[in-house]
KEVOMAR-153146 format. One record per residue: x, y, z negated of N, C-alpha, C in turn; residue in one letter. Coordinates in steps of 0.001 Angstrom, whole numbers, plus 500000, padded with zeros to 6 digits. Atoms other than C-alpha are relative to their C-alpha. Example, Ala and Ser with C-alpha at 12.3 -4.5 7.8 and 13.67 -1.06 7.14 Angstrom:
# residues 2
500890498810500000512300495500492200500900501200500000A
499180498810500060513670498940492860499230501090499270S
END
This chain:
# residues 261
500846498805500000500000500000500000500878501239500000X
498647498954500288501585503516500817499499500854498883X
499771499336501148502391506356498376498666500933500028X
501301499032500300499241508570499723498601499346499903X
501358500874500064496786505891499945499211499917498516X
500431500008501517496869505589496082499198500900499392X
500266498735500418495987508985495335498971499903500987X
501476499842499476492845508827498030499190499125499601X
501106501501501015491462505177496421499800500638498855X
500407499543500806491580507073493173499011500963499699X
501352498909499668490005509821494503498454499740500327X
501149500252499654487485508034496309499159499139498823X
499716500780501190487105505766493232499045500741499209X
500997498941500550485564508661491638498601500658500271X
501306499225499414482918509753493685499314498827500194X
500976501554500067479913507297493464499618500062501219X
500402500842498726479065505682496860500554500300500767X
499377499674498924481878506938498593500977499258500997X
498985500814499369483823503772498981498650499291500922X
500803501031499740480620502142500070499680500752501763X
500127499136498517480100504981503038501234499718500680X
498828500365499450483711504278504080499871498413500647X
500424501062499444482939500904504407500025499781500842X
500749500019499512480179501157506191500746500716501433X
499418499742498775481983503226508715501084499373500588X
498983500210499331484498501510509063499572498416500621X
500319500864499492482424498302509610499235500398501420X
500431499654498900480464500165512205500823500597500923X
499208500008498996483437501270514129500641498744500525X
499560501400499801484888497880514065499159499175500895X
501036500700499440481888496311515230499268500448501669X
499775499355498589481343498774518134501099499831501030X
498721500730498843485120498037519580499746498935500569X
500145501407499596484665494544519587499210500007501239X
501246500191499298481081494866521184500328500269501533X
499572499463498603482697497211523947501073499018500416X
499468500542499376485325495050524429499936499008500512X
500952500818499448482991492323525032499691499620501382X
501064499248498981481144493970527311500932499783501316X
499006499916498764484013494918529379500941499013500717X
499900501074499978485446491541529108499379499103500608X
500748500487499098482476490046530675499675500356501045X
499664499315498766482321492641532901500826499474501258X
498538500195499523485628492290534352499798498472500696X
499826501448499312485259488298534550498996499810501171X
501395500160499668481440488817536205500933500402501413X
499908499418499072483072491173538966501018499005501104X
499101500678499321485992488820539910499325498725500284X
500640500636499520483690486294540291498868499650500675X
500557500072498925481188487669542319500708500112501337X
499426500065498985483629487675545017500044498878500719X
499544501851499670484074483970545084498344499261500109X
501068500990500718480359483025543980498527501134500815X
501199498757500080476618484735545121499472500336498626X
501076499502501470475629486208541478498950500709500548X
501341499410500260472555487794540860501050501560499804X
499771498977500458472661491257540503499696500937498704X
500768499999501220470684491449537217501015499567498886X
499134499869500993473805490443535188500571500915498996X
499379498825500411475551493234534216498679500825499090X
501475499536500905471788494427533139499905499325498574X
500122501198501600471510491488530659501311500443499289X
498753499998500890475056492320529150499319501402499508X
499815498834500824474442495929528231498713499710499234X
501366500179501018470918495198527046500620499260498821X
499496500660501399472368492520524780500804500618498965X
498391498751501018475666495330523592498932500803499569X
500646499046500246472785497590523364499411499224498494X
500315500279501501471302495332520579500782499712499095X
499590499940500962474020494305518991500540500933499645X
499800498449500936475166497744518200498491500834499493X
501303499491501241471776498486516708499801498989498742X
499840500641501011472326495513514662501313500413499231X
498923499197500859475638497078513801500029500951499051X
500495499016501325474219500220512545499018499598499588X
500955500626501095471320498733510880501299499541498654X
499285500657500986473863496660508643501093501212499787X
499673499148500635476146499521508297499098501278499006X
501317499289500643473211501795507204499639499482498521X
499788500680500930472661498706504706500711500387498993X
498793500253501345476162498661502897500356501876500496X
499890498754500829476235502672502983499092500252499145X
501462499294501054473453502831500279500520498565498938X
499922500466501148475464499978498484500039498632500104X
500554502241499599474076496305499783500251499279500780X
499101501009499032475388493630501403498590499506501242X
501029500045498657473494493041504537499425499133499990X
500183501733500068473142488885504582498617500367498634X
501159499783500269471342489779501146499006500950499719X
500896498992499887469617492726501516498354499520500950X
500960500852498759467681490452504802499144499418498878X
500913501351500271467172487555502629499018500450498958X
500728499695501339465559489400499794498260501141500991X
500886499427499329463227491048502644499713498896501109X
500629500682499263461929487717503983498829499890500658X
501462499830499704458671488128503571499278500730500403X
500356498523498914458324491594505260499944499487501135X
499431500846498936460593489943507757498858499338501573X
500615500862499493458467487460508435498326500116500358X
500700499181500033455395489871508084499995500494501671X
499564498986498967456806492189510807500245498674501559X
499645500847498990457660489024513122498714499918500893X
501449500710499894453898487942513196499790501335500920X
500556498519499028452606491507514334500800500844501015X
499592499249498956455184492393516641500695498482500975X
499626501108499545455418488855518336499840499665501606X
501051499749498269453784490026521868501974500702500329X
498639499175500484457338492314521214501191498757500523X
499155501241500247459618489536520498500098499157501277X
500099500922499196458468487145523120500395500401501438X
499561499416499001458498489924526070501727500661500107X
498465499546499645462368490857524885500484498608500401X
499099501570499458463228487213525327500119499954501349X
500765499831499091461275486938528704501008500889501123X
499280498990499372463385489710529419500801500003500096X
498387500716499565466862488249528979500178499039500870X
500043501041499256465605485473530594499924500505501661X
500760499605498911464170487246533704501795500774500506X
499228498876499748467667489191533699501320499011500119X
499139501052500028470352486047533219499836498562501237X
500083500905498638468348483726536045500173500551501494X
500444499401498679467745484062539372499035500273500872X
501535499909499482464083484035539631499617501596500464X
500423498818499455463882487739540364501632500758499647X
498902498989499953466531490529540730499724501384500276X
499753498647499446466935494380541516499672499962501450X
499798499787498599465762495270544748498621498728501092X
501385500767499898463054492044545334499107500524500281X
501204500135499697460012492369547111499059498896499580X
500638500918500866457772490644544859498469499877500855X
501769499651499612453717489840545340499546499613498488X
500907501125501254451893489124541844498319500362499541X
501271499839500687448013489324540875500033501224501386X
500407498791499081447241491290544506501240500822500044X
498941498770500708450511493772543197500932499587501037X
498900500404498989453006493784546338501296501398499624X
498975498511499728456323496096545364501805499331500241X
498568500701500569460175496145544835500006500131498624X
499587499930501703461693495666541407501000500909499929X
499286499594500119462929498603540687501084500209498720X
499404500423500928464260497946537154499651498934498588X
500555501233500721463894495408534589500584500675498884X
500037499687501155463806496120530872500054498935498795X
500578501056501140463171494100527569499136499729500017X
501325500325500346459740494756527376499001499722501767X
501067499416498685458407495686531316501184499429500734X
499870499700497812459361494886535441499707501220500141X
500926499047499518459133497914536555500296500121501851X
500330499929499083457797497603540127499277501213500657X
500183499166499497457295499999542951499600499344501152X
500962500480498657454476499501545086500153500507501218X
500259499540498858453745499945548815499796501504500456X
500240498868500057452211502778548189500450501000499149X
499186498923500594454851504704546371499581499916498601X
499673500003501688453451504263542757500204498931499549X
499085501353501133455376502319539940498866499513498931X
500964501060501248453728499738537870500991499659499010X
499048500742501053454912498564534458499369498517500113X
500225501733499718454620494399534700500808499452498493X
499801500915501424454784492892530943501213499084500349X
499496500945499595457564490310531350499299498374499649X
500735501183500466455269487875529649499651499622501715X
500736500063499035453177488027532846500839499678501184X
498968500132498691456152487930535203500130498468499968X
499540501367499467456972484189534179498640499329499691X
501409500325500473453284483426532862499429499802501380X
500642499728498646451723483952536301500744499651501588X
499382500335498266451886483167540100500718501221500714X
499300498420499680454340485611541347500632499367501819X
499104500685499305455797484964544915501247501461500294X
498593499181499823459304486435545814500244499668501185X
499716500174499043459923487157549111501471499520500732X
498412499877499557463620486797548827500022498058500580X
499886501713500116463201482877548294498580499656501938X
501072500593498501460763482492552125501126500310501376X
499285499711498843462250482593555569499047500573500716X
500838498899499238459673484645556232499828501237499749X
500203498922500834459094488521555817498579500477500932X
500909499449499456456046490257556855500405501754500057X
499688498798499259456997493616559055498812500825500119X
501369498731499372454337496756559320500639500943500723X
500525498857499050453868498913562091499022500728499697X
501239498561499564451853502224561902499818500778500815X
499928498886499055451073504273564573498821500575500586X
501186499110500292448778507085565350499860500864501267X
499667499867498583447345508219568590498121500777499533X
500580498828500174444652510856569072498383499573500160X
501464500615499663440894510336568799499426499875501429X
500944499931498905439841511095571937500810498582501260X
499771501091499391442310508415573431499384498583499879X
501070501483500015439828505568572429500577498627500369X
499567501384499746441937502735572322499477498985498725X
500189501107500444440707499485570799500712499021499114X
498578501198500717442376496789568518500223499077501264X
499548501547499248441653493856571168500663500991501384X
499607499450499403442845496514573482501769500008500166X
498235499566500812446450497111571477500467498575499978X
499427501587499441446642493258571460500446499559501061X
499709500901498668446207492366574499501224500863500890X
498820499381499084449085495145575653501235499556499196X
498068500665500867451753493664572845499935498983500205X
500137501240500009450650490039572674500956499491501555X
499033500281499085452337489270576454501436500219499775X
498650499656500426455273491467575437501063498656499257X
499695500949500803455941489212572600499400498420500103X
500590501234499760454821486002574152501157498833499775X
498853501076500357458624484164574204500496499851498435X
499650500106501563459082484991570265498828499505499480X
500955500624500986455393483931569603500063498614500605X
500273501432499454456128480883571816501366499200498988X
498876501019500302459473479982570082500038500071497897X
500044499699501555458111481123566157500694501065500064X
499267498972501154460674483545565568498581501527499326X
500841499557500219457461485526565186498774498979499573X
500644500393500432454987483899563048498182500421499832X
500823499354500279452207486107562462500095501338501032X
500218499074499318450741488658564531498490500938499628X
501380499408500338447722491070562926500182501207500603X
499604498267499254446568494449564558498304500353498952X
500941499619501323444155496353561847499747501758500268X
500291499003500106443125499739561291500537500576498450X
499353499636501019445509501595558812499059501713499411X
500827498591500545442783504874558593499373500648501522X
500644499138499077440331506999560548499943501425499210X
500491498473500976440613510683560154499351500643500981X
500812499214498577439104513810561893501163500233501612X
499307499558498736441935514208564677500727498925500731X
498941500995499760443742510748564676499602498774499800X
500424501400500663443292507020564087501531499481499999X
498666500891500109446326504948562524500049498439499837X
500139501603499825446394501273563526501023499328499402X
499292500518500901448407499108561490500208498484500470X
499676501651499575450163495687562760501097499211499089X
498994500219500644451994493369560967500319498258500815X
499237501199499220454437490531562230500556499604498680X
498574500973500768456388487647560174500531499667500896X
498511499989499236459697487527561059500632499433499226X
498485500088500996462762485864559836500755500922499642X
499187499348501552464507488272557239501273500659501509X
498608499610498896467915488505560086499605500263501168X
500526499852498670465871488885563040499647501384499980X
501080498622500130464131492211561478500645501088500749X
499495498468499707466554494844562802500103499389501882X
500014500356498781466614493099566234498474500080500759X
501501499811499671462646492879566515499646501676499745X
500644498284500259461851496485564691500439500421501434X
499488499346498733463997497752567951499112499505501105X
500620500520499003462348495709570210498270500217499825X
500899499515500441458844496740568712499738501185500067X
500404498226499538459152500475568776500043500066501622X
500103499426498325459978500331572403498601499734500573X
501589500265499469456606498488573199498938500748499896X
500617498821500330454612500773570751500169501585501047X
499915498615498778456222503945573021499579499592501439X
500594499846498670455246502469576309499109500031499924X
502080500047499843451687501972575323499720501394499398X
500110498222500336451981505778573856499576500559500963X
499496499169498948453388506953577136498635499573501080X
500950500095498750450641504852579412499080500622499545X
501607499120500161447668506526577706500485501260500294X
499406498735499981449474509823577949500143500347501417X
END
């Protein structure tokens, strides 16, 4: 022990609960390094081995969520032993709260699990085009408690995680199929037809609907207003085909523009 240390233990020695706040900080700095160096530790190994491996991209999510709790379990238990009490029994002597508090926040509990789980597999990820209960979006972030999905139509849904593995969900990532929309909008007084708009793409696309790479072919009505009508088509496509078809799709859409025109 050195010569000034003595003279601050005495000091502190004196003042009631001051060794116990020292502690406490010094268990909650301790406990924070580690955590970060954890973190960064798994990090580090995660990154060098998505090079070699397909990971999920939802990893790195699950790690900080997890650092995120155990440094709230850090300061909780430092919080503890600055007021004096040892953490282990400070818990055990608050079982029956505990076990109180478990019961009524168990909807809680079950959706943070749900939520490590949803974030450590590969059943969904960042970026997914999901479908669940009618609900078609991407996943734009995942949480403890919520999915939070972003619909078609531009607004975000919160999605329980209970419900995410509870329920029929499909994931488009896992099909070799995607379903493609077209919109396009052409002037009332041009009076074109659906079986009209068919029958000028349907030939077009007759060698991709003869060989599948086109699966699906719908032609719909996406809105009637006062100056315009927007018709709405949608194709399944294989996923790698999409940027080769979209191209080959707008051009068709513009010639049937240009012939009414």
């Amino acid at each position: 022990m050195s010569k000034t240390s003595i003279p601050f233990n005495q000091w502190a020695s004196g003042i009631s609960g001051l060794q116990s706040i020292i502690g406490a900080l010094l268990f909650l700095l301790g406990g924070n390094i580690l955590i970060s160096l954890a973190r960064m530790l798994t990090a580090r190994f995660y990154l060098r081995k998505q090079s070699d491996e397909n990971l999920h991209g939802n990893f790195l999510l699950g790690i900080t969520w997890i650092s995120n709790i155990l440094n709230s379990i850090v300061f909780i238990s430092a919080l503890i032993m600055a007021f004096g009490f040892r953490p282990f029994e400070f818990l055990t002597s608050l079982t029956i709260v505990a076990a109180a508090i478990a019961i009524i926040s168990k909807e809680y509990i079950t959706n943070t699990v749900n939520g490590l789980i949803i974030m450590f597999t590969d059943q969904f990820s960042l970026g997914d085009m999901i479908k669940i209960n009618e609900q078609k979006g991407i996943i734009k972030d995942i949480t403890l408690l919520n999915t939070v999905l972003k619909r078609d139509d531009g607004l975000t849904m919160m999605i329980p995680n209970n419900l995410m593995l509870s329920t029929h969900v499909i994931n488009y990532r896992f099909t070799d199929r995607k379903d493609v929309e077209f919109i396009f909008e052409i002037p009332v007084e041009t009076q074109m037809s659906l079986k009209e708009i068919r029958d000028k793409i349907e030939p077009k696309l007759s060698n991709r609907l003869q060989s599948k790479e086109i699966s699906k072919f719908i032609v719909g009505l996406s809105g009637i207003y006062k100056e315009k009508i927007a018709f709405k088509i949608i194709i399944g496509i294989d996923p790698e085909k999409e940027p080769e078809i979209r191209e080959e799709f707008d051009e068709i859409l513009l010639e049937i523009l240009y012939e009414k025109k």
